[in-house]
Backbone atoms as SQL, in Angstrom:
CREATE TABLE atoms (id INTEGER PRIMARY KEY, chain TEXT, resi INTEGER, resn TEXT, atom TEXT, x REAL, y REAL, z REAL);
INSERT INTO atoms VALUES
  (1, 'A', 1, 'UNK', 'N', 84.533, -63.013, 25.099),
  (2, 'A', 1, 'UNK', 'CA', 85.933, -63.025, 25.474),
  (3, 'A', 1, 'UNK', 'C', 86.046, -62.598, 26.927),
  (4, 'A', 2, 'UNK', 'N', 86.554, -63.415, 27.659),
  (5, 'A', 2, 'UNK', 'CA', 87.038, -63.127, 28.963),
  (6, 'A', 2, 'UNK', 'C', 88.722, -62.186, 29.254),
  (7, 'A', 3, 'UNK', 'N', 88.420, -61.178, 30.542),
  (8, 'A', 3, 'UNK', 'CA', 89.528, -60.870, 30.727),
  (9, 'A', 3, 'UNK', 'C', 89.864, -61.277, 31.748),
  (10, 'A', 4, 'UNK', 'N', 91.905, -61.088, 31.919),
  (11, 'A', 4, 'UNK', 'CA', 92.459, -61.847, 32.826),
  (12, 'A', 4, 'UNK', 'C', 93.562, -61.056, 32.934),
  (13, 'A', 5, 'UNK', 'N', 93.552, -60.025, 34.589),
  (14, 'A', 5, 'UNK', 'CA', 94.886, -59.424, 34.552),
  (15, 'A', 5, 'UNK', 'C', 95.579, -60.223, 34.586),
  (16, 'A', 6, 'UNK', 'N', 97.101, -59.576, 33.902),
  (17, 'A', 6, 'UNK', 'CA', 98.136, -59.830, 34.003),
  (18, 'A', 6, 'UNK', 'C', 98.530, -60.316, 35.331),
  (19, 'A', 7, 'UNK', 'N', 98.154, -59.668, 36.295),
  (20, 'A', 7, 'UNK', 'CA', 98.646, -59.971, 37.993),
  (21, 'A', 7, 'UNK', 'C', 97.479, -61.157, 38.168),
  (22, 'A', 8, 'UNK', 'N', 96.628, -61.639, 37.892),
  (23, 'A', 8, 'UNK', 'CA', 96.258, -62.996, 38.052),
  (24, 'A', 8, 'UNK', 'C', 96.500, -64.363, 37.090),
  (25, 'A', 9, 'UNK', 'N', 97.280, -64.101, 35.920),
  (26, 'A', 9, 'UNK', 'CA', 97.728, -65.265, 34.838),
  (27, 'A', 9, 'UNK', 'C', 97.690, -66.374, 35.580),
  (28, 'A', 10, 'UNK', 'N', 99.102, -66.050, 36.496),
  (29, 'A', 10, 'UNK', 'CA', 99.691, -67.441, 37.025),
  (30, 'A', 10, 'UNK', 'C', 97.925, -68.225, 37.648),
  (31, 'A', 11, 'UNK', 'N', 97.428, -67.737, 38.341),
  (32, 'A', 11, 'UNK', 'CA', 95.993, -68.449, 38.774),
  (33, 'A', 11, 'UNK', 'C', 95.632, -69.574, 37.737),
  (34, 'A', 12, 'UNK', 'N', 95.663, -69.093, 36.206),
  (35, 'A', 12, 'UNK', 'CA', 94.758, -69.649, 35.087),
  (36, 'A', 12, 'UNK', 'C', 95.677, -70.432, 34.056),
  (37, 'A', 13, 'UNK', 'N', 96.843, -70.441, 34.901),
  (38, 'A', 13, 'UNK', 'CA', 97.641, -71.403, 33.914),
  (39, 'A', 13, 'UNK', 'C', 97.021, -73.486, 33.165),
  (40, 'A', 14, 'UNK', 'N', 96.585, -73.521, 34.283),
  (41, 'A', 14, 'UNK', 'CA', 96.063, -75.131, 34.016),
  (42, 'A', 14, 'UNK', 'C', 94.567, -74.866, 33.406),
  (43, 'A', 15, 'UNK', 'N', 94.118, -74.339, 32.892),
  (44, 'A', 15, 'UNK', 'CA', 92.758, -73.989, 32.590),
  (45, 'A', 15, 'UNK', 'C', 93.041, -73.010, 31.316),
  (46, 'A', 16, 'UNK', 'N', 93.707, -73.039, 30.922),
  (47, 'A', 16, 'UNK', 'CA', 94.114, -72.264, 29.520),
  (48, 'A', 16, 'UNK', 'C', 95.350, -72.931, 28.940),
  (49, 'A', 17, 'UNK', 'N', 95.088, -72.837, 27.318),
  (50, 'A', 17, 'UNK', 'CA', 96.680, -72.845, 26.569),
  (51, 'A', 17, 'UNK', 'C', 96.873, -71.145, 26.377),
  (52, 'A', 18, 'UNK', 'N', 98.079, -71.234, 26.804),
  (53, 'A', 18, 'UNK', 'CA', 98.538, -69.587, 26.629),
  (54, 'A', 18, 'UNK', 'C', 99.401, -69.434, 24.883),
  (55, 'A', 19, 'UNK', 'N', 98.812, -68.338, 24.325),
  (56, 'A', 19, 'UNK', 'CA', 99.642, -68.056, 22.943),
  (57, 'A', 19, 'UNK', 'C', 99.924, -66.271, 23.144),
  (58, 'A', 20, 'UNK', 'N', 101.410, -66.279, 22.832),
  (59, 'A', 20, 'UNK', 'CA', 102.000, -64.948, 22.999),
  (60, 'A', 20, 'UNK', 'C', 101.874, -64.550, 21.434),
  (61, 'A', 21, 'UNK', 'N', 101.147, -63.430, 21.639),
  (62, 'A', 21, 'UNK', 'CA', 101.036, -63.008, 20.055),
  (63, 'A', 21, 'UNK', 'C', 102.075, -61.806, 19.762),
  (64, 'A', 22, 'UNK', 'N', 103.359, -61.860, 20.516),
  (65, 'A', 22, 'UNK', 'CA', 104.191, -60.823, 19.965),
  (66, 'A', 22, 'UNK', 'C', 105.350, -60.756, 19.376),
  (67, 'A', 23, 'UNK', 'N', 105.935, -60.111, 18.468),
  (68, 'A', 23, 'UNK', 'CA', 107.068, -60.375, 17.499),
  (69, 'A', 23, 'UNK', 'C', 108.154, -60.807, 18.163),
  (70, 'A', 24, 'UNK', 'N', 108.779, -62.044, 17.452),
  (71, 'A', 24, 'UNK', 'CA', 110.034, -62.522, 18.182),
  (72, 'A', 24, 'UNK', 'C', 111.080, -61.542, 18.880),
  (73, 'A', 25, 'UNK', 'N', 111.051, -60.558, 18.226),
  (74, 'A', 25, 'UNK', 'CA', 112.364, -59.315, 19.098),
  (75, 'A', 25, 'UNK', 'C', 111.465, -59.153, 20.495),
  (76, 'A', 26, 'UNK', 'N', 110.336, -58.962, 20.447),
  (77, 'A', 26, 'UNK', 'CA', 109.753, -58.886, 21.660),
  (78, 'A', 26, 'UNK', 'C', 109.541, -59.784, 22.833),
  (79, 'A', 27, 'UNK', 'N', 109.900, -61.271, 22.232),
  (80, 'A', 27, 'UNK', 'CA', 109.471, -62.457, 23.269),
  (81, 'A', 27, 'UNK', 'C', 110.853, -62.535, 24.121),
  (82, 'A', 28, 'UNK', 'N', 112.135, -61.955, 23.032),
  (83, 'A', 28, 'UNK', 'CA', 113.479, -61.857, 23.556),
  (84, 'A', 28, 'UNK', 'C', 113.960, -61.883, 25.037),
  (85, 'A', 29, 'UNK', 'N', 112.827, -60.664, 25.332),
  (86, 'A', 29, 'UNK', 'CA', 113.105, -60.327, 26.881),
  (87, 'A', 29, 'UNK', 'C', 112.456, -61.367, 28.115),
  (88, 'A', 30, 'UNK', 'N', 111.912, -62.446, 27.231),
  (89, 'A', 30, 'UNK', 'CA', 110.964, -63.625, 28.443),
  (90, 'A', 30, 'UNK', 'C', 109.618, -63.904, 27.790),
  (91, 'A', 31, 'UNK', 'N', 109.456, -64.855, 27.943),
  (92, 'A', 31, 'UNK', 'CA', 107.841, -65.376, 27.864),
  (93, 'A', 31, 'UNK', 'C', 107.193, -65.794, 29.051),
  (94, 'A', 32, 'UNK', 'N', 105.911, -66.381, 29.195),
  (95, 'A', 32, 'UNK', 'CA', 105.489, -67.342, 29.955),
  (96, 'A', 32, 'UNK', 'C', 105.980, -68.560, 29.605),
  (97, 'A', 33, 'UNK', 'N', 106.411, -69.363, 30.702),
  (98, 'A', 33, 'UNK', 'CA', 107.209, -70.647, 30.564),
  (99, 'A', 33, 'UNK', 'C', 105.855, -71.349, 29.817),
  (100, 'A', 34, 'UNK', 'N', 104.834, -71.499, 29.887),
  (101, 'A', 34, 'UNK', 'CA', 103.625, -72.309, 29.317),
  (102, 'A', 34, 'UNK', 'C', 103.455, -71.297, 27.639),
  (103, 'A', 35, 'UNK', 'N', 103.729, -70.565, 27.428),
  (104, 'A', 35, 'UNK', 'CA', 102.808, -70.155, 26.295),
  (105, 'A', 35, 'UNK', 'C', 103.882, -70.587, 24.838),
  (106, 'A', 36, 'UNK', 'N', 102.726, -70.550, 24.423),
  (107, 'A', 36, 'UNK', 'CA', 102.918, -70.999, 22.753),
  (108, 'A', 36, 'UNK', 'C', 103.295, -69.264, 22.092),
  (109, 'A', 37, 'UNK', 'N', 104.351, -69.476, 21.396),
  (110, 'A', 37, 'UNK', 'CA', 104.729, -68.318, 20.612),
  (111, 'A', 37, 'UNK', 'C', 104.343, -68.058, 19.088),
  (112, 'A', 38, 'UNK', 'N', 103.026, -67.323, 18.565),
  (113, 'A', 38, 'UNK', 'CA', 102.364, -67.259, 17.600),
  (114, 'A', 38, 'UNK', 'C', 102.089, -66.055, 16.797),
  (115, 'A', 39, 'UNK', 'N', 103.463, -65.247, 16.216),
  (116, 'A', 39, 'UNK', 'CA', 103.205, -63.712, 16.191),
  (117, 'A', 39, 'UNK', 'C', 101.694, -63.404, 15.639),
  (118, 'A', 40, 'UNK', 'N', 101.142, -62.377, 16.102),
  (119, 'A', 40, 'UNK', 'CA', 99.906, -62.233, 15.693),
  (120, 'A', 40, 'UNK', 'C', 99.559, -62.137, 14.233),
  (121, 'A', 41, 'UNK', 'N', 100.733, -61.332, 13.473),
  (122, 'A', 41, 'UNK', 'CA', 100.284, -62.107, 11.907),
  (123, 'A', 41, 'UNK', 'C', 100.247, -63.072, 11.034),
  (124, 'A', 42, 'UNK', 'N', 100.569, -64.416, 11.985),
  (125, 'A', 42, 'UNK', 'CA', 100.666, -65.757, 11.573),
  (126, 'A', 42, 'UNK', 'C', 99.605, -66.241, 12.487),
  (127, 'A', 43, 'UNK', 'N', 98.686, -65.678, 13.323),
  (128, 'A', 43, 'UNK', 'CA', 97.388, -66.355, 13.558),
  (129, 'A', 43, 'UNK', 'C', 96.666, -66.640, 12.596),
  (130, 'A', 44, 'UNK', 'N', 96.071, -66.138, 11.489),
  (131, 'A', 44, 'UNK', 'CA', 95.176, -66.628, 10.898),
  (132, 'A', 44, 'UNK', 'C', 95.631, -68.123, 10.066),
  (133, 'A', 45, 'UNK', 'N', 97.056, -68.349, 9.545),
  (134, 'A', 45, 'UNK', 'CA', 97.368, -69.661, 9.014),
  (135, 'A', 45, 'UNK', 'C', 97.582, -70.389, 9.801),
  (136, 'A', 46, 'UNK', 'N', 97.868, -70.120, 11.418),
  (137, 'A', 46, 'UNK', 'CA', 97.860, -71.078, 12.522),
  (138, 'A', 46, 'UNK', 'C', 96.860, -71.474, 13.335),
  (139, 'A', 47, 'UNK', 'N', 95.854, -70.462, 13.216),
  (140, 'A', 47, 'UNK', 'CA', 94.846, -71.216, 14.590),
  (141, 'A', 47, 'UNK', 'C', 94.292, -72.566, 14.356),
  (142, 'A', 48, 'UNK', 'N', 94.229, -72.855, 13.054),
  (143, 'A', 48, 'UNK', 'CA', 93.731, -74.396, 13.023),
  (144, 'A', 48, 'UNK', 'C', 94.575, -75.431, 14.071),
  (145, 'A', 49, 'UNK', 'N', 95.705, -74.950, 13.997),
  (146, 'A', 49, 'UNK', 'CA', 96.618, -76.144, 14.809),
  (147, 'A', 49, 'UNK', 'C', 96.653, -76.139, 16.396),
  (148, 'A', 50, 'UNK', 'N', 95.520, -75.197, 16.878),
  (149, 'A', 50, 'UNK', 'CA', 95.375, -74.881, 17.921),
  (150, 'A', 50, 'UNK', 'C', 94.447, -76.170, 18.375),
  (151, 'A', 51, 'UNK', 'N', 94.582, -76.389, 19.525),
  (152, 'A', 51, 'UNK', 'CA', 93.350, -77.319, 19.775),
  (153, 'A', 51, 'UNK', 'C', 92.238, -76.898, 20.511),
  (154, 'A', 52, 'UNK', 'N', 91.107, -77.394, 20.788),
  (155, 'A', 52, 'UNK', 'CA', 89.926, -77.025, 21.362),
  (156, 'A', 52, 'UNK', 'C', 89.708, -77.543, 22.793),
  (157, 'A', 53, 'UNK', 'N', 90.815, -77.991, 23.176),
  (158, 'A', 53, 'UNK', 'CA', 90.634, -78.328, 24.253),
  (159, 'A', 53, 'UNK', 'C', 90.757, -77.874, 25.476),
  (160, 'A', 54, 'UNK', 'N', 91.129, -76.575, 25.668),
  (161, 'A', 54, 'UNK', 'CA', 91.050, -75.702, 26.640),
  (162, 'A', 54, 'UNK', 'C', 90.729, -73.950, 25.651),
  (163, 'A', 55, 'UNK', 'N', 89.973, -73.436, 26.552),
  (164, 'A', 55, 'UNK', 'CA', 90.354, -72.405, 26.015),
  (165, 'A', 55, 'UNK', 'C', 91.676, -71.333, 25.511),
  (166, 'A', 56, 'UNK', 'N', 91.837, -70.049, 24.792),
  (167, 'A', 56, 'UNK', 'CA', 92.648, -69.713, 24.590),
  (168, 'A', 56, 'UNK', 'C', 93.155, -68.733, 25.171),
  (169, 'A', 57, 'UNK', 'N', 94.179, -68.363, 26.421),
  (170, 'A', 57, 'UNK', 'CA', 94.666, -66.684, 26.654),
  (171, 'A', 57, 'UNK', 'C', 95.286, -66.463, 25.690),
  (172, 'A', 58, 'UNK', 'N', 95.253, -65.097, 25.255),
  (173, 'A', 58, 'UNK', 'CA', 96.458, -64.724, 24.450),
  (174, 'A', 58, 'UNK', 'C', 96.759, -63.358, 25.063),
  (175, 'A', 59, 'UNK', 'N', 98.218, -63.293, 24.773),
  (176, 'A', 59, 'UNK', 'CA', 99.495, -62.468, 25.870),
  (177, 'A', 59, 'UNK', 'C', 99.637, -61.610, 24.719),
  (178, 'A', 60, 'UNK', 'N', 100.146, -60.154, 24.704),
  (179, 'A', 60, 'UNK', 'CA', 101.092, -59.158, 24.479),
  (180, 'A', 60, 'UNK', 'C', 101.382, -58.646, 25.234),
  (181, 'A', 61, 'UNK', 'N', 102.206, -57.321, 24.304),
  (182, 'A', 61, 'UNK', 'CA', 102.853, -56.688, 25.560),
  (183, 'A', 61, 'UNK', 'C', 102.395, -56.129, 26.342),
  (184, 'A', 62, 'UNK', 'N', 100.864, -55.440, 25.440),
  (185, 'A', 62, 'UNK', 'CA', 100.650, -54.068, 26.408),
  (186, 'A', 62, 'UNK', 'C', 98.696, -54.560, 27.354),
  (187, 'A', 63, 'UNK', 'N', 98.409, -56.080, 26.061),
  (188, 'A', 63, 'UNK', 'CA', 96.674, -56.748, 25.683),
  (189, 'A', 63, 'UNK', 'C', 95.956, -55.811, 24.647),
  (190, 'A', 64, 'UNK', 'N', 96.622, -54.234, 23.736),
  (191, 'A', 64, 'UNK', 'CA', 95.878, -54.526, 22.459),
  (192, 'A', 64, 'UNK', 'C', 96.022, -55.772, 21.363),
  (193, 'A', 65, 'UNK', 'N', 97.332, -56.063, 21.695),
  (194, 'A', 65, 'UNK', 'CA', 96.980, -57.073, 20.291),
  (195, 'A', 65, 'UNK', 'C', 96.675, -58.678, 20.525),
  (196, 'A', 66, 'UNK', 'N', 96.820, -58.508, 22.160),
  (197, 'A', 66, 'UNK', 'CA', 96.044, -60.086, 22.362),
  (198, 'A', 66, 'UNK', 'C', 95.070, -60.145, 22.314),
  (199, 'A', 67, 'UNK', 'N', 94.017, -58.567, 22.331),
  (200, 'A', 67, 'UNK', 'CA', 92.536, -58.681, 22.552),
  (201, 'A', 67, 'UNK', 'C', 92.286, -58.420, 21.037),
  (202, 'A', 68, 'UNK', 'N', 93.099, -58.519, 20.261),
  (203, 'A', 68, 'UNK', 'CA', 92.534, -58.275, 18.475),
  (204, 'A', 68, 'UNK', 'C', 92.364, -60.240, 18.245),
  (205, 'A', 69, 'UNK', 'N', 93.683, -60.575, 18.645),
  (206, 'A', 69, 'UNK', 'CA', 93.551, -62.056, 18.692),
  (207, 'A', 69, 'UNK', 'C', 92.880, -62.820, 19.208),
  (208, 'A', 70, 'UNK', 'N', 92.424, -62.373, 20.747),
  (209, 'A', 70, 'UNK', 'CA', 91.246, -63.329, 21.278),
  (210, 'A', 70, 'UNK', 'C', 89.833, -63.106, 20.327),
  (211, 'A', 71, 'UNK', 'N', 89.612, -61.943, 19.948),
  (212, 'A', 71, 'UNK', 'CA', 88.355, -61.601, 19.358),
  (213, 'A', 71, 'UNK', 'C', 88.396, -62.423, 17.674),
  (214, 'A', 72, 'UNK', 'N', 89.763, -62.739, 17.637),
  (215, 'A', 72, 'UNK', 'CA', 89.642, -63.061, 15.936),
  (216, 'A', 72, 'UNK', 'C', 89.458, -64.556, 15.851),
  (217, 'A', 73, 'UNK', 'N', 90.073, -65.266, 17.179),
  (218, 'A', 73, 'UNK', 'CA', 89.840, -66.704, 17.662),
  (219, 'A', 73, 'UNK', 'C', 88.345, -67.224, 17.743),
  (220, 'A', 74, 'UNK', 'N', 88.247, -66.052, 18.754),
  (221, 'A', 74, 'UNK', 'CA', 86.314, -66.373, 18.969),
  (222, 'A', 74, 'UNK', 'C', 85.503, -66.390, 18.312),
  (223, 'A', 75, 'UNK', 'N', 85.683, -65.864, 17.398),
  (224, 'A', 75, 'UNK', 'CA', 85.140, -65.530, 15.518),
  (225, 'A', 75, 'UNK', 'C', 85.167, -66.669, 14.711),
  (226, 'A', 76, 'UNK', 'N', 86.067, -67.696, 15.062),
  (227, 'A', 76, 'UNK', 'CA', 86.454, -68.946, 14.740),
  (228, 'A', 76, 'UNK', 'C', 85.939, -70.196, 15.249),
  (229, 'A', 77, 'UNK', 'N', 85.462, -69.816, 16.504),
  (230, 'A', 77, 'UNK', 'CA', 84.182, -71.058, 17.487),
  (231, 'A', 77, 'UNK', 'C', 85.736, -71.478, 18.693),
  (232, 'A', 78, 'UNK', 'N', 86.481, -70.336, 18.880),
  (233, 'A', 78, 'UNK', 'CA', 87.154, -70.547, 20.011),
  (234, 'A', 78, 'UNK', 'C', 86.859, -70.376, 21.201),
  (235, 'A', 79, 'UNK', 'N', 86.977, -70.382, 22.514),
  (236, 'A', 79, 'UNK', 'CA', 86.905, -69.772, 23.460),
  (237, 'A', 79, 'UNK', 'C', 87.783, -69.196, 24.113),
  (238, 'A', 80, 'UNK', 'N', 87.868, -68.327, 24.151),
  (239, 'A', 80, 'UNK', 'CA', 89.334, -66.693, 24.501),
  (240, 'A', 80, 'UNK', 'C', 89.311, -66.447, 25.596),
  (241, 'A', 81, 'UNK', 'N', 90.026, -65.858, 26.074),
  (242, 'A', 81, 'UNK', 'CA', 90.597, -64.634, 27.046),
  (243, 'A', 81, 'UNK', 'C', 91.770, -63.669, 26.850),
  (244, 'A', 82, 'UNK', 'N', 92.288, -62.566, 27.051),
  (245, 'A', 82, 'UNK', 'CA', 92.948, -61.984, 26.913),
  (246, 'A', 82, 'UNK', 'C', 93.502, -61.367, 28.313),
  (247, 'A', 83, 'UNK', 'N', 94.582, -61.469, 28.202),
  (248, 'A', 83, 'UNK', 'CA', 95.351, -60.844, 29.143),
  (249, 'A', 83, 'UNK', 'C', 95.561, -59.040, 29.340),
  (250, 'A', 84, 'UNK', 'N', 94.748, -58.690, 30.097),
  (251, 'A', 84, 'UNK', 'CA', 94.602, -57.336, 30.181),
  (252, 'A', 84, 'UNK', 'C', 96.124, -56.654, 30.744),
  (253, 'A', 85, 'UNK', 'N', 96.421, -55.584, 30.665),
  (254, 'A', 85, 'UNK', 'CA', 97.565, -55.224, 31.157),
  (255, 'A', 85, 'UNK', 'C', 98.775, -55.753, 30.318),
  (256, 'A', 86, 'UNK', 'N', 98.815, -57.062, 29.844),
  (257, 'A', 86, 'UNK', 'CA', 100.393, -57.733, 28.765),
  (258, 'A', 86, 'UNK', 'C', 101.241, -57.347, 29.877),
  (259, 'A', 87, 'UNK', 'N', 102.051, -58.367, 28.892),
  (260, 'A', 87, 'UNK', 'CA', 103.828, -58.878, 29.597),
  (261, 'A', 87, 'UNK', 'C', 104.264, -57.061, 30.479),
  (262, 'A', 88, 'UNK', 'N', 103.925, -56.393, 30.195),
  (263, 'A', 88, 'UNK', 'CA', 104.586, -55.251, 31.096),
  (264, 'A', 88, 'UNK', 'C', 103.976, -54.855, 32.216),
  (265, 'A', 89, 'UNK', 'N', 102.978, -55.936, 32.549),
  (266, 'A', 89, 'UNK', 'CA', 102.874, -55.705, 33.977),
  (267, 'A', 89, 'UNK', 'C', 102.527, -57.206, 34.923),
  (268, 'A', 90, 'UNK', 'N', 103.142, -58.153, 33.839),
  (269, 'A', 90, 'UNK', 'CA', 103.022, -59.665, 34.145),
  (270, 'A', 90, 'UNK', 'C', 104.513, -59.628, 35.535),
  (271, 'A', 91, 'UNK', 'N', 104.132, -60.175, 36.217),
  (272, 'A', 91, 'UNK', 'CA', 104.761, -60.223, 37.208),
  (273, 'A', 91, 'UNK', 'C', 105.527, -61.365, 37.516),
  (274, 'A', 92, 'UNK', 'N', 105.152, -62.698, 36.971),
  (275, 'A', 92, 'UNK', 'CA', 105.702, -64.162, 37.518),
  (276, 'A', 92, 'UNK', 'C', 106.950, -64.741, 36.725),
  (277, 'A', 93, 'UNK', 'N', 107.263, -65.833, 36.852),
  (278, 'A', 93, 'UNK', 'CA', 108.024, -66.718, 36.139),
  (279, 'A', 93, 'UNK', 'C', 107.889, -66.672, 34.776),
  (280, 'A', 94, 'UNK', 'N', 109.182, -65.618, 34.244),
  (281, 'A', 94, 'UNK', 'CA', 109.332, -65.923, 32.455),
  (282, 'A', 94, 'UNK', 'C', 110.675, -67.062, 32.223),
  (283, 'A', 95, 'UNK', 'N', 111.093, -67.583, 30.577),
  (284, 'A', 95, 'UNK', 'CA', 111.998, -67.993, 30.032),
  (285, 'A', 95, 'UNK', 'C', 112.394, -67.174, 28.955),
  (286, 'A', 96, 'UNK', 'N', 113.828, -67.410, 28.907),
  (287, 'A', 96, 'UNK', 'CA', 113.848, -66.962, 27.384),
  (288, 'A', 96, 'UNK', 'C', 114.056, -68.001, 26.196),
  (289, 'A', 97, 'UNK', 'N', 113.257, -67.829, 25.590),
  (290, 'A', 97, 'UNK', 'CA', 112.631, -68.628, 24.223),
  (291, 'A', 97, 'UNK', 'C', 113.675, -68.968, 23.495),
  (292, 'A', 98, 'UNK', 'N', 113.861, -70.258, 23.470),
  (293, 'A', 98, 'UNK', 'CA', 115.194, -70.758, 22.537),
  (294, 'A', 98, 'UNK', 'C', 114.892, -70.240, 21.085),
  (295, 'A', 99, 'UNK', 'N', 114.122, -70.032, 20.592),
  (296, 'A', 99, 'UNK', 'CA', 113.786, -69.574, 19.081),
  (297, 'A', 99, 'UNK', 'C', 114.381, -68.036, 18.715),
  (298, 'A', 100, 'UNK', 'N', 114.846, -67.259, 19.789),
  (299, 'A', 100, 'UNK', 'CA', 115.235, -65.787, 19.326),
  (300, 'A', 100, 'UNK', 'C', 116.851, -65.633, 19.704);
């Protein structure tokens, strides 16, 4: 599993699918305009629908629970990264998520 501060994301946007693994009350405040919203306890019935075609970042708030998710991906024949630092010290361009 690769890491990826938060203050370098924007760099690795075209070279990753991004999945935010944090509870919808939490995505409330912004996402990454690119990431896929996948609370982390619906990874295991979702990663199949993930594709293999780029590797995976995965976002929280703080990167414990994106780095539980990159590690549980990679376990799976994924290729990960995790966002060290999470959304609270992500610095760039968020949206807010029509889903909350």
């Amino acid at each position: 599993m690769k890491e990826i501060r938060a203050q370098q994301v924007t760099n690795y946007l075209d070279d990753y699918q991004l999945v935010d693994v944090r509870e919808a009350a939490e995505t409330a405040n912004g996402m990454i305009l690119e990431a896929m919203h996948i609370p982390l306890g619906e990874l295991p019935e979702k990663l199949s629908s993930l594709s293999g075609d780029k590797p995976l970042l995965f976002v929280c708030r703080s990167g414990a629970r994106s780095e539980r998710a990159a590690l549980y991906a990679e376990a799976h024949g994924f290729q990960t990264a995790n966002m060290t630092g999470g959304m609270i010290n992500y610095k760039g361009s968020m949206i807010q998520p029509a889903h909350n």
